[in-house]
LOKE-107050 format. One record per residue (C-alpha): residue number from 1; x, y, z. Coordinates in steps of 0.25 Angstrom, whole numbers, plus 2048, in hexadecimal, padded with zeros to 3 digits. Layout:
BEGIN
NODE   pos     u     v     w
NODE   NUM     X     Y     Z
...
//
This chain:
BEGIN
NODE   pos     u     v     w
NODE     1   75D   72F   C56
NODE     2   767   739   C4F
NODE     3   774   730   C4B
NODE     4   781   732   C54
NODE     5   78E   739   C4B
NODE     6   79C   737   C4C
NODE     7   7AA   739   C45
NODE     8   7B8   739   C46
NODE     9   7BA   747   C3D
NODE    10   7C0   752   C43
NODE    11   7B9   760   C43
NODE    12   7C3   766   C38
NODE    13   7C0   758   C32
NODE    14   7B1   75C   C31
NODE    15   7B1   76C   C2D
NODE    16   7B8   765   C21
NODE    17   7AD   75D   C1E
NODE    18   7A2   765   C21
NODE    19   7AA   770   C16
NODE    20   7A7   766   C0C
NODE    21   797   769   C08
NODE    22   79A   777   C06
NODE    23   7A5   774   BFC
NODE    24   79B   76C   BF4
NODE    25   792   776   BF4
NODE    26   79C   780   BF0
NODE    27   7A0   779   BE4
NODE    28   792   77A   BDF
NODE    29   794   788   BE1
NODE    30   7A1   789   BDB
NODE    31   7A2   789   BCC
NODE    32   7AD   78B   BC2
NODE    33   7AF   797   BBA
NODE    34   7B1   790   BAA
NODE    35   7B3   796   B9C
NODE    36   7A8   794   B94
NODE    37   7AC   78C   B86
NODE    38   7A2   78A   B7D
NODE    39   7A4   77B   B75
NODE    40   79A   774   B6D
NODE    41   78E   76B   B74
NODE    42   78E   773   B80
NODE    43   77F   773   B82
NODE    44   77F   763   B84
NODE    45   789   764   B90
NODE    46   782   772   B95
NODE    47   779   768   BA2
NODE    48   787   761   BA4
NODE    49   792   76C   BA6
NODE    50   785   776   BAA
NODE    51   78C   776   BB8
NODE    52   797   77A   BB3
NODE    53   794   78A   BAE
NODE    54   797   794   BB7
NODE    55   798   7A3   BB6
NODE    56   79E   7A5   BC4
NODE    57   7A5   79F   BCF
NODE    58   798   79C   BD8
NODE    59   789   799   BD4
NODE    60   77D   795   BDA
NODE    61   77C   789   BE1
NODE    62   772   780   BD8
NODE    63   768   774   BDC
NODE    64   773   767   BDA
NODE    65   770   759   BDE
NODE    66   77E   755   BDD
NODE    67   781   75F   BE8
NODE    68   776   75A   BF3
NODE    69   77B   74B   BF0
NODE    70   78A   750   BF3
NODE    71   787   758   BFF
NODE    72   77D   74D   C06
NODE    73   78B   744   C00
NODE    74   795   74C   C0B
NODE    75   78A   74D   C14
NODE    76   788   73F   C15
NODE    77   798   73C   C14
NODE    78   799   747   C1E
NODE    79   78E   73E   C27
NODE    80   795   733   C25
NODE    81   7A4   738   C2B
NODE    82   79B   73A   C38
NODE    83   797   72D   C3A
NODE    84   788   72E   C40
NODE    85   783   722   C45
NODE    86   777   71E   C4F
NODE    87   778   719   C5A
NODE    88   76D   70F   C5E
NODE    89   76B   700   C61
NODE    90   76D   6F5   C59
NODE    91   76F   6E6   C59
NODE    92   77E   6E0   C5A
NODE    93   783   6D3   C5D
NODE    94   780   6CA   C50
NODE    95   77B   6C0   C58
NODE    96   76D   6C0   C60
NODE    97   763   6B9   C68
NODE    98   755   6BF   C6A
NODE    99   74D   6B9   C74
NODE   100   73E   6BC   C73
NODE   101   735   6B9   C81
NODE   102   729   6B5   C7C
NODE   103   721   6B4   C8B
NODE   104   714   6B5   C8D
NODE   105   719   6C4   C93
NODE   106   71D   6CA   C85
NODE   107   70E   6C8   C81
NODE   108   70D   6D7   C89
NODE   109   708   6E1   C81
NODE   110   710   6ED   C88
NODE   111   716   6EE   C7B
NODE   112   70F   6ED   C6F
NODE   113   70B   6E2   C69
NODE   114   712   6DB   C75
NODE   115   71F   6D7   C7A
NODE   116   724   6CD   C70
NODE   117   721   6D5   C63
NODE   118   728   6E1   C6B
NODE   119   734   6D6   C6E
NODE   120   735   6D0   C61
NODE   121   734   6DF   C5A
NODE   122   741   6E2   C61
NODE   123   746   6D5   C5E
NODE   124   744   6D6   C50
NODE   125   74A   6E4   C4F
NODE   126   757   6DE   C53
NODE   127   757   6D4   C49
NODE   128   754   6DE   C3F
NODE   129   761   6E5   C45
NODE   130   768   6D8   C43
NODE   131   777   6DA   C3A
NODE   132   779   6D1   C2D
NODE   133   77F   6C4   C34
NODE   134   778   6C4   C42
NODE   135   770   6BA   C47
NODE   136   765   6B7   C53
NODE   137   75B   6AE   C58
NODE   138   750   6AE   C5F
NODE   139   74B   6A7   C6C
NODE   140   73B   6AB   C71
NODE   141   73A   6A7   C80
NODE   142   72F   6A7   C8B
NODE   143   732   69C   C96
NODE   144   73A   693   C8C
NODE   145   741   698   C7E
NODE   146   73F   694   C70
NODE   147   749   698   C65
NODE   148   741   6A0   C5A
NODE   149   74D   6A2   C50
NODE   150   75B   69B   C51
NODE   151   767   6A6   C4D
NODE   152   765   6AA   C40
NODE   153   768   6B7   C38
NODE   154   75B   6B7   C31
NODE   155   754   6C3   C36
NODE   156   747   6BE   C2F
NODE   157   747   6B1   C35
NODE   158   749   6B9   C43
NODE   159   73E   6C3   C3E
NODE   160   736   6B6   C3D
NODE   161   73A   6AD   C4A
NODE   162   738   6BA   C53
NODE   163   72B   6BD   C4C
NODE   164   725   6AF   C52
NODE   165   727   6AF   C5F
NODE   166   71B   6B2   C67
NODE   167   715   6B4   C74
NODE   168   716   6A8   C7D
NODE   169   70B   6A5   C89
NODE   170   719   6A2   C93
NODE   171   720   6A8   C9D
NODE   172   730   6AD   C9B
NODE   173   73D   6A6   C9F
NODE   174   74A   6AD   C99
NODE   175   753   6A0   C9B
NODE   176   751   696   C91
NODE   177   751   6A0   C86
NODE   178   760   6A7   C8B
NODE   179   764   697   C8A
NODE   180   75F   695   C7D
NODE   181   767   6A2   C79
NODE   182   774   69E   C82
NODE   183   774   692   C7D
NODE   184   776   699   C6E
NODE   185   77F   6A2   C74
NODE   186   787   69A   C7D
NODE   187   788   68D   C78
NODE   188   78D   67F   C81
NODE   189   795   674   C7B
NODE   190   790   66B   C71
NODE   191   78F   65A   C73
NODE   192   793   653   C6A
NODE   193   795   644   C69
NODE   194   7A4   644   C6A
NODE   195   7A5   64D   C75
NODE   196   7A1   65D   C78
NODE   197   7A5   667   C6E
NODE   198   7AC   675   C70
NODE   199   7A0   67F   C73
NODE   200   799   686   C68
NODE   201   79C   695   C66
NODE   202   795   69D   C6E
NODE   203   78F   6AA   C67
NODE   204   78C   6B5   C6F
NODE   205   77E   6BB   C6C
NODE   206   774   6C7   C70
NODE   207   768   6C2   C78
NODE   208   75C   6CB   C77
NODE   209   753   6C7   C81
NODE   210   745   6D0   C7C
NODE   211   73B   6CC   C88
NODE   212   734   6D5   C93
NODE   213   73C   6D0   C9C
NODE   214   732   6C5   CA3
NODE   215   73A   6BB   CA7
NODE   216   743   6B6   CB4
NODE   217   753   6BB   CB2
NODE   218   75B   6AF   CAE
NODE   219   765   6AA   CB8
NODE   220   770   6A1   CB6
NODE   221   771   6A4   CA8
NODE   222   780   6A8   CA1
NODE   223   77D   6B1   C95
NODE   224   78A   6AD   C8E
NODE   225   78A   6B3   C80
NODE   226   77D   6B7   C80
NODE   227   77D   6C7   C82
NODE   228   76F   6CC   C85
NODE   229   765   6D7   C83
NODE   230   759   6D6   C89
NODE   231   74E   6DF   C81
NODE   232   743   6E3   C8C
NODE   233   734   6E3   C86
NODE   234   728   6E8   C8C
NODE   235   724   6F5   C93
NODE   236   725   6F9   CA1
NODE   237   717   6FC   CA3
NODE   238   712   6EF   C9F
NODE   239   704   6EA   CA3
NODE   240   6FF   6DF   CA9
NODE   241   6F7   6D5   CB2
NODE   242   6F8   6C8   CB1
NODE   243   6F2   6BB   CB8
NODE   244   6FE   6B3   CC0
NODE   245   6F8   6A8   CC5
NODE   246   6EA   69F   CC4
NODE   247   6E5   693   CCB
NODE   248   6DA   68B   CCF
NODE   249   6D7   685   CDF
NODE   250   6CD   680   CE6
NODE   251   6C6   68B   CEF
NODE   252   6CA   68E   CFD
NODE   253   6BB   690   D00
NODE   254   6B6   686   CF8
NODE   255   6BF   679   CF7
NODE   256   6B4   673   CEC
NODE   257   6B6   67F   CE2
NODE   258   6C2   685   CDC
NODE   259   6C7   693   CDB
NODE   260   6D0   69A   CCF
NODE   261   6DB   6A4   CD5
NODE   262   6E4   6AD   CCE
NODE   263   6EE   6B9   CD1
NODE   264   6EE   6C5   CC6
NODE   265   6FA   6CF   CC8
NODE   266   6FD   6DE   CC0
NODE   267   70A   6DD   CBB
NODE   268   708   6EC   CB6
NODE   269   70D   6F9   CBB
NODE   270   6FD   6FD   CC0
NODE   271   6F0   6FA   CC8
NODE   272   6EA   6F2   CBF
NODE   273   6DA   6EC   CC0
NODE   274   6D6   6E0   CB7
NODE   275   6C9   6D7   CB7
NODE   276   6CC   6C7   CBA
NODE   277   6C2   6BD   CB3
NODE   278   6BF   6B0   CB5
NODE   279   6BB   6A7   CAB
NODE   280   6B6   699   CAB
NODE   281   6B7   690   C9E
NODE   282   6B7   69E   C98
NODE   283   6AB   6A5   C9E
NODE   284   6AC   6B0   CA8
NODE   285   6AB   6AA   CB6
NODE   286   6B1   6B6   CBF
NODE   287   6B8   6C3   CC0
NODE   288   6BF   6CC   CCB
NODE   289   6C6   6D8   CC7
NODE   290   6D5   6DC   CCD
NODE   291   6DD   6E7   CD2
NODE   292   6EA   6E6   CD1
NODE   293   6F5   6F0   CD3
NODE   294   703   6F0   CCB
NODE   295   70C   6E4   CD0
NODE   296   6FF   6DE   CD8
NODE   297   6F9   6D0   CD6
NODE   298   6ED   6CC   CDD
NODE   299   6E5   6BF   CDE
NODE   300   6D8   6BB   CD8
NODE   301   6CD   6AF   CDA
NODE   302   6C1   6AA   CD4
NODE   303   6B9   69E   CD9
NODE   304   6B6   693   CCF
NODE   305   6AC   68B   CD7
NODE   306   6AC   67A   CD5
NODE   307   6B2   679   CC6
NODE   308   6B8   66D   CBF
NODE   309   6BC   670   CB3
NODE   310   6BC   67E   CAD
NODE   311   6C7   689   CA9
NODE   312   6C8   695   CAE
NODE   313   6D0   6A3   CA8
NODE   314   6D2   6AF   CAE
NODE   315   6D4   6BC   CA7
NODE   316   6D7   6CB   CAC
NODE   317   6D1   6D4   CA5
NODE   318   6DB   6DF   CA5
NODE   319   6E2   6E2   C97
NODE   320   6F2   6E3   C99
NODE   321   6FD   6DF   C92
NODE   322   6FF   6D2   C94
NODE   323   6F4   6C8   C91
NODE   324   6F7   6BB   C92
NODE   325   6F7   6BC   CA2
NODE   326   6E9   6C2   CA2
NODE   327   6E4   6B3   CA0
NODE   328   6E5   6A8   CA9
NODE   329   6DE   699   CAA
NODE   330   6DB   68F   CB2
NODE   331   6D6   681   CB1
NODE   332   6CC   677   CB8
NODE   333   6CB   668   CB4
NODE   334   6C3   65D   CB9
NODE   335   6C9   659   CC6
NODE   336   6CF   64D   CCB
NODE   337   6D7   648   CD7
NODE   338   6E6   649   CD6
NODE   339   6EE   63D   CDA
NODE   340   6F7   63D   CE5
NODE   341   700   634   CEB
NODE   342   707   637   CF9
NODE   343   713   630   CFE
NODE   344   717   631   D0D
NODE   345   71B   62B   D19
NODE   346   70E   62F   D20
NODE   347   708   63D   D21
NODE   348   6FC   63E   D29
NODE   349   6F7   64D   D28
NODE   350   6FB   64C   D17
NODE   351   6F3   63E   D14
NODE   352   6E7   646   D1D
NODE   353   6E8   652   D15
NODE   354   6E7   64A   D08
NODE   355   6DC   642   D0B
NODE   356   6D4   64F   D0D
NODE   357   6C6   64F   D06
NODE   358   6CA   65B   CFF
NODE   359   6D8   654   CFC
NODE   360   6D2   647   CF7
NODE   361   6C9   64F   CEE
NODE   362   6D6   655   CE5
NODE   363   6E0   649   CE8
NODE   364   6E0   63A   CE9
NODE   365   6EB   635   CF1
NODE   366   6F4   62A   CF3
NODE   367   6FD   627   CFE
NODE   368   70B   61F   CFF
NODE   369   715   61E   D07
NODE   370   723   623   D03
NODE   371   728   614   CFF
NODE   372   71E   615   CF4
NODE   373   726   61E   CED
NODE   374   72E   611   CE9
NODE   375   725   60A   CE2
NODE   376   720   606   CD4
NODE   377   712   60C   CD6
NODE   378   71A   619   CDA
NODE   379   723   61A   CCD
NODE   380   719   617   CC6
NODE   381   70F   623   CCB
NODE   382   71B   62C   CCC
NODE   383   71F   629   CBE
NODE   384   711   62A   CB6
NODE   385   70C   636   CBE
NODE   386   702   62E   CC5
NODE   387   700   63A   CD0
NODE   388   6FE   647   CD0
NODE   389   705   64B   CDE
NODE   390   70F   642   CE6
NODE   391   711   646   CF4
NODE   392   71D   642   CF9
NODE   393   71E   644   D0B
NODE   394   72C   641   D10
NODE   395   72F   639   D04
NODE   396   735   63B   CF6
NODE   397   735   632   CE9
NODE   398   741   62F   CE0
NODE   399   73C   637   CD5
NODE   400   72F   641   CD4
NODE   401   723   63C   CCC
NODE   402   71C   641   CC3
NODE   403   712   648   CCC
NODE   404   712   655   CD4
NODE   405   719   651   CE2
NODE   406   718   658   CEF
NODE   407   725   655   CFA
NODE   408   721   654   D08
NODE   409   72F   655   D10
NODE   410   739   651   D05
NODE   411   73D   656   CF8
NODE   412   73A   64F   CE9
NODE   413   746   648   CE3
NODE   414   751   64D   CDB
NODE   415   757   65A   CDC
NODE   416   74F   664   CD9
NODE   417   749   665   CE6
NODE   418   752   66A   CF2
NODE   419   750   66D   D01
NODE   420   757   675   D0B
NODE   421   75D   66E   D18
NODE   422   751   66A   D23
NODE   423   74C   677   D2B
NODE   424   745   675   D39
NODE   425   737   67E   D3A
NODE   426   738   686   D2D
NODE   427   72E   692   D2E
NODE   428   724   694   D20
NODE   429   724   6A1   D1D
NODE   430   720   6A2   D0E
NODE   431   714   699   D07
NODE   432   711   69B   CF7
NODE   433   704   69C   CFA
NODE   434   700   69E   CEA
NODE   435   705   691   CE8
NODE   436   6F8   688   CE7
NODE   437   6FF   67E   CF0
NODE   438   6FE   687   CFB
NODE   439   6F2   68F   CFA
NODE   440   6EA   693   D04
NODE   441   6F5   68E   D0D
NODE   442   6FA   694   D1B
NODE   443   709   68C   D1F
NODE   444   70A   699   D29
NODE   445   707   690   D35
NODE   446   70F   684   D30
NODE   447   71B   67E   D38
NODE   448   725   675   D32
NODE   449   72E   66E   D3B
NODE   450   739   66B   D30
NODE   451   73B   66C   D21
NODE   452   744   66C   D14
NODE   453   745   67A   D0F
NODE   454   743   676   D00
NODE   455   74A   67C   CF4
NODE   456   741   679   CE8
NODE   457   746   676   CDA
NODE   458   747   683   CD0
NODE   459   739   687   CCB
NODE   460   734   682   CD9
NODE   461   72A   68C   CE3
NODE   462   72A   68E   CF0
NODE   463   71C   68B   CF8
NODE   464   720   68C   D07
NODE   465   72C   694   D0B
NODE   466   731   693   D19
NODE   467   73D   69C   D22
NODE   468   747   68F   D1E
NODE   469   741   68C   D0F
NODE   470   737   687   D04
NODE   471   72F   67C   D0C
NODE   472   724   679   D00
NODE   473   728   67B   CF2
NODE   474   723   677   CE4
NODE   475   72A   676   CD7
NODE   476   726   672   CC8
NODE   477   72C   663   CC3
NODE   478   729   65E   CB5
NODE   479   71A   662   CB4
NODE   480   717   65F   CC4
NODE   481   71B   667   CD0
NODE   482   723   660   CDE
NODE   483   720   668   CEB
NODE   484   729   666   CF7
NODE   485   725   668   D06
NODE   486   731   66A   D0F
NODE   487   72C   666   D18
NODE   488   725   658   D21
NODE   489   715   658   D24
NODE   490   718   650   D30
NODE   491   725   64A   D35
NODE   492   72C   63F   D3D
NODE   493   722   63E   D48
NODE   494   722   64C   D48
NODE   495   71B   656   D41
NODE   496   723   65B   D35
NODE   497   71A   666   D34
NODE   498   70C   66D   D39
NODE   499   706   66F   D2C
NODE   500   6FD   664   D2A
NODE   501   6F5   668   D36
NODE   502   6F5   676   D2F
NODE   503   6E8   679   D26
NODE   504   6F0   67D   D1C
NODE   505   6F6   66E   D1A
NODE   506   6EA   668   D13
NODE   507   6E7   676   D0A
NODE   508   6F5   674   D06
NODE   509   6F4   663   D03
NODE   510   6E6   667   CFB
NODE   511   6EE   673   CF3
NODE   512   6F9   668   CF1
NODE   513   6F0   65E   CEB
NODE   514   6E9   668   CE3
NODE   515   6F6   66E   CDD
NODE   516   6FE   661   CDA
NODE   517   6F3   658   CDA
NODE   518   6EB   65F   CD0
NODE   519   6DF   65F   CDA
NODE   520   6D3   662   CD0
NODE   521   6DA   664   CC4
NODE   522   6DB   659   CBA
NODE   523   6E9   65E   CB3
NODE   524   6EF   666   CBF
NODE   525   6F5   66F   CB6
NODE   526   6F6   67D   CBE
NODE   527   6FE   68A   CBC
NODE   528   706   686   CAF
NODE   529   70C   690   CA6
NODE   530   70F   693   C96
NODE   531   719   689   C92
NODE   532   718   67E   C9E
NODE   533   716   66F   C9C
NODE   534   708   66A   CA1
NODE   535   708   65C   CA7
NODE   536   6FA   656   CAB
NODE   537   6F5   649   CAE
NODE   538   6E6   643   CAC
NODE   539   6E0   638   CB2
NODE   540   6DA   632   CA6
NODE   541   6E0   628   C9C
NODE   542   6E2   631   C91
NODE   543   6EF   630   C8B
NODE   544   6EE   63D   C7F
NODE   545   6E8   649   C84
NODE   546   6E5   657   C78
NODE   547   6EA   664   C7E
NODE   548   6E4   671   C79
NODE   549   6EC   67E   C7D
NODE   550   6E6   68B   C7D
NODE   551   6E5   68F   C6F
NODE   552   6EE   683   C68
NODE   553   6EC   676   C62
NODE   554   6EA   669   C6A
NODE   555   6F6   661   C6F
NODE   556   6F5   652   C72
NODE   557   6FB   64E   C80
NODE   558   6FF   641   C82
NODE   559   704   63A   C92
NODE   560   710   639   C94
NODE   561   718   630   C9B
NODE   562   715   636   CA8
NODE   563   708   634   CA3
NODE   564   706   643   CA4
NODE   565   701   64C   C98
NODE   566   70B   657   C96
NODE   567   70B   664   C8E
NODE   568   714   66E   C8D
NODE   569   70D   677   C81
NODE   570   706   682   C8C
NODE   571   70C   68D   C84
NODE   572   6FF   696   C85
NODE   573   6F6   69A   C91
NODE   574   6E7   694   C8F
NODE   575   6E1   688   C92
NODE   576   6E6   67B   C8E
NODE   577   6DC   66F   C8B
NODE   578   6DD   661   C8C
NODE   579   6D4   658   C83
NODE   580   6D3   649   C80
NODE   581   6CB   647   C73
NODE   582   6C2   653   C73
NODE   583   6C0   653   C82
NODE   584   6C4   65C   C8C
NODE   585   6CD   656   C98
NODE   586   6D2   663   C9E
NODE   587   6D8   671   C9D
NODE   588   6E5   679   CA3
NODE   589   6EA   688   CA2
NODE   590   6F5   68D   C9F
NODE   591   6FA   69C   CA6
NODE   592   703   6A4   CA5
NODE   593   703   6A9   CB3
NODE   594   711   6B0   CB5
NODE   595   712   6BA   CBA
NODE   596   721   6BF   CB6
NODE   597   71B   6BD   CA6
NODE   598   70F   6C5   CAB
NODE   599   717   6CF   CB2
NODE   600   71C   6D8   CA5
NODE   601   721   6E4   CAB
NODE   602   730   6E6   CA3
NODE   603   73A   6E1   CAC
NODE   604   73D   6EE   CB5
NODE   605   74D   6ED   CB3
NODE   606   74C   6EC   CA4
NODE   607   756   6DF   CA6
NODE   608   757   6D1   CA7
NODE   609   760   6C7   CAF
NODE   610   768   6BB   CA7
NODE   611   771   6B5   CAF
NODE   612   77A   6C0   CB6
NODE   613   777   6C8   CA9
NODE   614   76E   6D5   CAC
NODE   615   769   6D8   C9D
NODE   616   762   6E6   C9B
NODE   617   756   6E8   C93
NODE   618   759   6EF   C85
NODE   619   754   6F1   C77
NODE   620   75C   6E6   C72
NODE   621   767   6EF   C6B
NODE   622   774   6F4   C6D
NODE   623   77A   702   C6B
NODE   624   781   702   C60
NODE   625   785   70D   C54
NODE   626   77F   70E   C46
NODE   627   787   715   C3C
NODE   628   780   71D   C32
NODE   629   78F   721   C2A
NODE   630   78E   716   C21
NODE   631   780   718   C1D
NODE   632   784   727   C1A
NODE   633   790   724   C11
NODE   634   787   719   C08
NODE   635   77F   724   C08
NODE   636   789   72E   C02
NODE   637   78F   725   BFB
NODE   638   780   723   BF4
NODE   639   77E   731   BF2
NODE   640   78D   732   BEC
NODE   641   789   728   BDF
NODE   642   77B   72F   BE0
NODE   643   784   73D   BDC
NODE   644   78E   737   BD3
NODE   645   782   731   BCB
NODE   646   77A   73F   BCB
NODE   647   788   745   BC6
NODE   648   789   73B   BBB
NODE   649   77A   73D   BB8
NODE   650   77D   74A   BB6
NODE   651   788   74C   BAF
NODE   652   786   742   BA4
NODE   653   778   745   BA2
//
């Protein structure tokens, strides 16, 4: 890029300037005519006043360092009058917030080494661009956000901070890292103990956000003071497939045996063709090969025969630039029977679907009327976790327990479930039929005299979907999940539905057993992602359990007063192991199985959402003017005490 020129001289202004090399030169021509007088000594000062003996008006012109340093002297000058500058980008602002994502996504090595070193370089480019009193932090994020450097103007200890933040295992949520940044930018009011004080300053501040874009816009978020640049990384033809979901199920064919089922989807731009393996407790088991064309998922399955306890991993074999998604796991532990307790009125069809040979197999259940929920023994159950599914028909507790739940016909206390007004013969129209609680299920022939349209809490999935709303829904609470049918299994002397004559009605109470109850699974730990708490039960006395994660040092778990174990370290994918002294008790995995983190196709638009704020992807600088006038009258200035002191030299040697 040539530097830009301007000036304010006027042409007549210039030809004057551009006139004065030529007289310099002439004056080296020039030469005055003298008188020659002979004095004494005159040899000694011949070098000095050599110059100075002419016999005519103009001589050749003779090699002279003095003149090359006063010519390149007016050129510089001359240079400088014209003010040349660049014009490029650079960093303003004196104040700075760099948010680094470090998902599991930015481990794509569409740019080389991958993502996060191509993130942090521009990042580090920019500090290096930071003026003499400017300051900046750091925050690295993925689902949560972590401050890596508090403002500082140090460049070396940003150099430092940014150069440790690696590549995490979890998926990408942009919030909580704008509110960590906000909350520096725009800050609330300070308690104190004699009452609140005046707000504190608020401090505006560039935000560069340097991720690929991975993430859900940000509603309902005010950027205040914070002025942001989002800096897009990642290539547009990015490459990748990636395995979104894993699980294991008792066979439809055989009930007895078990089946491992997964979905594999091409997030790339072409037809792509990959080898799936199937290994148990690390040996090859099986393998199918996929065809997938750009955009398409497809589903896969491998029968496991009558296990009890074994892991299992499945790997694509095609290379692309995102690894971690190429590996999945999956767990089997010794099985027991999960313990259910069921509190109704009187339901005929569900007491006979639950006492099912196959049902009393995975579940051993207890039945109470609603009264019971009353009681002592109930409190106490509720409270210690005693269960691991409540079904409530008809009827609600004051508080949830400390169990999974599943609402028959009224909604779980508090507020964070809602319903719509009653409806009279809603017609299903949708099922999640990926969901395992409804699998292999067909609601298409199911009619329902009355129901509450539900409106599930934030975070909630719909399960069933009918013409007047969600009729089943499930959503996360604490470590369990609470599912809500809208619907009764039978009324008031009539019948509140036709579903239990259905076949569908005891797959669905086995899949619901399963899912909740654990079934076969001593932990029931199932479809938990990087970064999530576990909570498990055992039905042993052991009070302190050692956890070994995938390539870490044991932890030591200890019951809680739920009497629960709880662990919130699932930081990377891998199987997890739980010991007691040096024996094996039982495994889990942990996946990443997401398939917006999987999906690392640049954002097409180039720009993300915060709030009502629309932020284009840039480079993370602003257009702005360099001079270079200065630099060229130091130089001149130099050059000028270079030929004074060649001069001087000269003269007096």
């Amino acid at each position: 890029m040539w530097p830009e020129w301007s000036s304010m001289l006027t042409p007549w202004q210039w030809a004057a300037i551009a006139a004065v090399p030529p007289a310099l030169i002439a004056l080296y021509f020039l030469k005055l005519k003298r008188r020659p007088l002979e004095v004494p000594s005159t040899y000694l000062w011949r070098k000095s006043i050599e110059d100075l003996h002419v016999n005519s008006l103009w001589q050749k012109l003779r090699q002279s360092l003095l003149l090359w340093l006063q010519l390149l002297l007016l050129v510089l000058l001359m240079l400088a009058l014209v003010r040349p500058h660049w014009t490029g980008r650079q960093l303003s602002g004196g104040r700075y917030i760099f948010l680094v994502d470090n998902s599991a996504s930015m481990a794509a090595t569409d740019v080389a080494p991958n993502r996060l070193a191509e993130a942090k370089r521009r990042i580090e480019q920019m500090i290096d661009d930071m003026d003499s009193g400017d300051v900046a932090m750091i925050v690295s994020f993925a689902d949560g956000a972590q401050v890596a450097q508090a403002f500082t103007g140090n460049r070396q200890d940003l150099r430092r901070a940014l150069a440790a933040i690696a590549v995490s295992d979890r998926s990408t949520s942009l919030e909580e890292a704008l509110r960590v940044a906000g909350g520096l930018a725009n800050p609330g009011r300070n308690a104190k103990d004699d009452g609140d004080a005046p707000p504190a300053e608020s401090l505006p501040a560039k935000l560069f956000i340097a991720s690929d874009g991975r993430f859900a816009d940000v509603k309902d978020f005010s950027l205040g003071n914070l002025d942001p640049i989002f800096i897009p990384i990642g290539k547009a033809d990015a490459d990748n497939l990636g395995i979104v979901a894993l699980g294991t199920s008792p066979s439809a064919e055989h009930p007895d045996q078990r089946q491992l089922f997964a979905r594999v989807e091409n997030f790339g731009r072409r037809e792509a063709v990959t080898d799936v393996s199937l290994y148990l407790n690390g040996e090859l088991a099986d393998a199918d090969q996929l065809t997938l064309a750009a955009g398409q998922s497809r589903g896969v399955a491998f029968e496991l025969g009558d296990v009890h306890q074994a892991v299992f991993e499945l790997r694509l074999g095609r290379k692309d630039d995102l690894a971690i998604d190429d590996r999945a796991w999956a767990t089997v532990n010794e099985p027991r029977r999960a313990r259910v307790l069921l509190v109704s009125p009187g339901n005929e069809p569900l007491a006979l679907a639950l006492d099912t040979a196959a049902a009393r197999e995975l579940a051993v259940v207890r039945r109470e009327k609603p009264d019971f929920l009353t009681s002592a023994p109930y409190a106490a159950a509720a409270e210690s976790g005693s269960y691991d599914l409540v079904i409530y028909d008809r009827c609600a507790p004051l508080q949830l327990p400390q169990a999974n739940t599943f609402f028959i016909a009224a909604l779980p206390p508090g507020s964070r479930w809602q319903a719509k007004p009653k409806v009279d013969a809603p017609q299903i129209i949708d099922t999640l039929s990926s969901h395992p609680l409804v699998q292999l299920i067909d609601l298409s022939n199911v009619l329902v005299a009355e129901a509450l349209p539900l409106v599930p809490p934030p975070g909630g999935s719909v399960l069933v979907d009918s013409d007047a709303g969600p009729l089943l829904a499930l959503a996360p609470r604490e470590g369990f999940e609470d599912a809500v049918l809208g619907f009764a299994l039978i009324g008031d002397g009539t019948a509140g539905s036709n579903w239990p004559v259905r076949l569908s009605f005891p797959v669905f109470v086995l899949n619901l057993l399963e899912y909740f109850g654990g079934g076969r699974d001593v932990l029931n730990i199932q479809n938990v992602r990087p970064g999530q708490t576990v909570s498990f039960r055992l039905d042993s006395d052991l009070t302190r359990l050692t956890l070994v994660p995938p390539g870490g040092s044991p932890v030591t778990l200890s019951r809680n007063q739920e009497q629960a174990f709880r662990f919130a370290g699932t930081n990377r994918v891998g199987i997890y192991e739980l010991e007691s002294g040096s024996q094996p008790i039982a495994r889990f995995a942990i996946n990443l199985l997401d398939g917006e983190e999987s999906n690392i196709l640049p954002r097409g638009d180039r720009e993300i959402q915060i709030g009502h704020v629309k932020v284009a992807g840039e480079r993370g600088y602003e257009v702005g003017r360099r001079d270079l006038w200065k630099l060229l009258a130091l130089s001149a200035l130099a050059i000028l005490f270079c030929e004074w002191y060649i001069y001087n030299r000269r003269v007096y040697i």
